[in-house]
N, C-alpha and C positions, 0 to 999 in steps of 0.2 A: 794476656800471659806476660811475665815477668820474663829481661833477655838475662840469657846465666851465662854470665863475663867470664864467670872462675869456672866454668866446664872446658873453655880454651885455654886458659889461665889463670892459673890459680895464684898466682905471684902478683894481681893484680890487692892492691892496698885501701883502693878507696876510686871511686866512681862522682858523675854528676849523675842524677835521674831524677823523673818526678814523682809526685804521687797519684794511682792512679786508682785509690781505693782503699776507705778507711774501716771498716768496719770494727767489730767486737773481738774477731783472730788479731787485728792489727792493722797493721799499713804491709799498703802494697805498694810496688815500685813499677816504673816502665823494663827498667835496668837493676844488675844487681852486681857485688863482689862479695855478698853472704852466701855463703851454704847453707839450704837448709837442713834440720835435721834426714836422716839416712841411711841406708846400707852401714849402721852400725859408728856411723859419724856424728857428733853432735851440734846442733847448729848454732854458727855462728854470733859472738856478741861484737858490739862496734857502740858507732854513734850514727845518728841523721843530723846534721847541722843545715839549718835553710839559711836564705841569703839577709834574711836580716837578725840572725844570731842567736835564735836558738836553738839548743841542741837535745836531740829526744836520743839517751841511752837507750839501746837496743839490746834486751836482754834474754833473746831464744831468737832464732830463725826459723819457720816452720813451710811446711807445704801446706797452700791454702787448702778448707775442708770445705766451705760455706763460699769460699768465692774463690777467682783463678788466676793463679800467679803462687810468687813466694810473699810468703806472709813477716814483716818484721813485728816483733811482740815488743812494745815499748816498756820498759821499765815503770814500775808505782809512779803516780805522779810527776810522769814527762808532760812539758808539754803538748799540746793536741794538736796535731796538723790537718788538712785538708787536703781534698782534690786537688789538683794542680798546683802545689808547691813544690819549687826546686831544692833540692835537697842536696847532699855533698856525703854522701854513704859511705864511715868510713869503718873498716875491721879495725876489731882488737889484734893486732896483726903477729904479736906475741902469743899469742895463744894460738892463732890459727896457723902458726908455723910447726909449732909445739902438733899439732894433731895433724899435719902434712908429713909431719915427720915418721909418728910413732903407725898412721894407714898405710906408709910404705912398707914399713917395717912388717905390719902383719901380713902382707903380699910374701915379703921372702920368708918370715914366720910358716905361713902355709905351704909353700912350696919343699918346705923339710922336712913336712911331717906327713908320714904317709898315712891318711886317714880325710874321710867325708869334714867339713866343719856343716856342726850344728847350732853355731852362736857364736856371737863374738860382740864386742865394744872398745871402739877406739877412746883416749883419754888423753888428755894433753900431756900426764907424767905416766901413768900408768893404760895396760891395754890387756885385752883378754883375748884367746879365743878356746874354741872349744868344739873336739876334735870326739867322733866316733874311731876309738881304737881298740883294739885287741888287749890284753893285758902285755903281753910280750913285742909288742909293738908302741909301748910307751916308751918316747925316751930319757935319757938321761938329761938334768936338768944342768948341770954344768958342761958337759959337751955338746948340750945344745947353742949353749948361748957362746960358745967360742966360734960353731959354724954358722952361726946370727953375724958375728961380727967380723968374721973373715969375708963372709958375699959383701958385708955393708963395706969394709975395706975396698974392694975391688970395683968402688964404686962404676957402678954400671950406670946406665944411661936410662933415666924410667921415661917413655915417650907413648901418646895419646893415641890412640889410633879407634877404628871401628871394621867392623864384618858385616854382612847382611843378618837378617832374622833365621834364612834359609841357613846361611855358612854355622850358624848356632846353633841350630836345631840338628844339624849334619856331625855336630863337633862338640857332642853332649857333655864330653869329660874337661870341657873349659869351664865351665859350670862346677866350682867346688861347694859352694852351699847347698845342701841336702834339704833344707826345709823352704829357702827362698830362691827363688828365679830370677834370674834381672829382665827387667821390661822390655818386650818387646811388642810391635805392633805398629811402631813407626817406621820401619826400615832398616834399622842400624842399629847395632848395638856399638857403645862407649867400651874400647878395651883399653887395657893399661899391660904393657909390655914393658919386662925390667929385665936390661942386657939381652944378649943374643938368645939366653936359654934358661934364666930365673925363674922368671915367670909371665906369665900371657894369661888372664883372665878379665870377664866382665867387672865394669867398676865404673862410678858414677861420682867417687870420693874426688878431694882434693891428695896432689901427689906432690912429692920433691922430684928435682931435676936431675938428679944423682944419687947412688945409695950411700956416697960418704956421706952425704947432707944429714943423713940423719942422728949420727954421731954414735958411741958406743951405746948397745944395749944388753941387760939381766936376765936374764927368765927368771923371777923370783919365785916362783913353787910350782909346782903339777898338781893339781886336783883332782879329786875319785867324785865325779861329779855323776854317776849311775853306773851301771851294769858294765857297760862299755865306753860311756862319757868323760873325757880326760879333759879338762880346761887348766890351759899353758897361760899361766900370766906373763907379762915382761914390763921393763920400766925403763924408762932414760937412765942412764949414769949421772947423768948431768942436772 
């Protein structure tokens, strides 16, 4: 199994590790600072550089299907590595700031909107999610996005924490995804807490360390996405 660096730290840029399995999904590592794809995240692109200088662009990050660990997808025509080469694993760290930013953001996204989420995707400029509402429980699309960026003003403190499987199963409405569960069966679940009373829910994503970090954001339109289906887009400003 591959060790995941950015599940303590996601602000980590770049790793050494080896390879510890090449197959047809990709290369695997001992060690990692990629995400793989996700809980609505997309994973990670970077490079592998070995120690005598070449560099295999890393163009998807995936969860192995066929073998165990995370899977890096090398770009068309990278070089071919092997078992045991040392490598220098480094993120597109622009982009993956970019999408730290906008998975915070759909945390306090969620937390303003009273309604189940039945889907969602994080994007480095743009993000969606999508919300079982009422009709008269859809909000306004510009007074949304002023209470987006007042919580994000007050930058709160986003910090990692975990529950048991038990304290989850006991505490069902921390659980806002209506179609998917977060995994359990190891002991613990991965929580992400922002400020004293934002928000506390399961999460497995890369996060920012403050919600000013993430900078002014849009709701650019509300969608009639079914019966009761309302999908909230938003964007950076920036």
């Amino acid at each position: 199994m591959t060790e995941e660096l950015f599940r303590e730290d996601s602000y980590l840029k770049s790793c050494e590790a080896k390879v510890v399995a090449v197959s047809e999904e990709g290369i695997v590592l001992d060690r990692t600072v990629f995400y793989p794809t996700g809980g609505g995240q997309p994973g990670d692109v970077g490079t592998l550089t070995t120690e005598d200088g070449r560099t295999v662009p890393v163009a998807d990050t995936r969860k192995g299907k066929t073998v165990a660990g995370i899977v890096h997808v090398p770009a068309d025509g990278a070089p071919a590595l092997a078992d045991g080469d040392s490598v220098t694993a480094t993120l597109d760290w622009e982009r993956r700031h970019r999408l730290m930013r906008m998975h915070t953001a759909m945390h306090i996204l969620c937390s303003l909107v009273d309604g189940g989420v039945t889907g969602g995707q994080v994007g480095d400029a743009k993000s969606r999610l999508d919300f079982n509402l009422e009709p008269e429980n859809v909000p306004d699309k510009d007074a949304l996005t002023e209470k987006l960026n007042a919580v994000i003003a007050g930058d709160h403190a986003v910090t990692i924490g975990s529950i048991t499987d038990a304290e989850l199963e006991s505490n069902p409405d921390l659980v806002r995804t209506m179609s998917v569960k977060p995994p359990t069966g190891a002991g613990t679940v991965r929580m992400i807490r922002i400020g004293d009373d934002v928000d506390y829910q399961p999460c497995g994503g890369t996060h920012v360390k403050a919600t000013a970090e993430i900078g002014r954001l849009e709701v650019t339109k509300i969608e009639n996405k079914g019966k009761q289906n309302r999908r909230i887009n938003i964007a950076l400003v920036d």
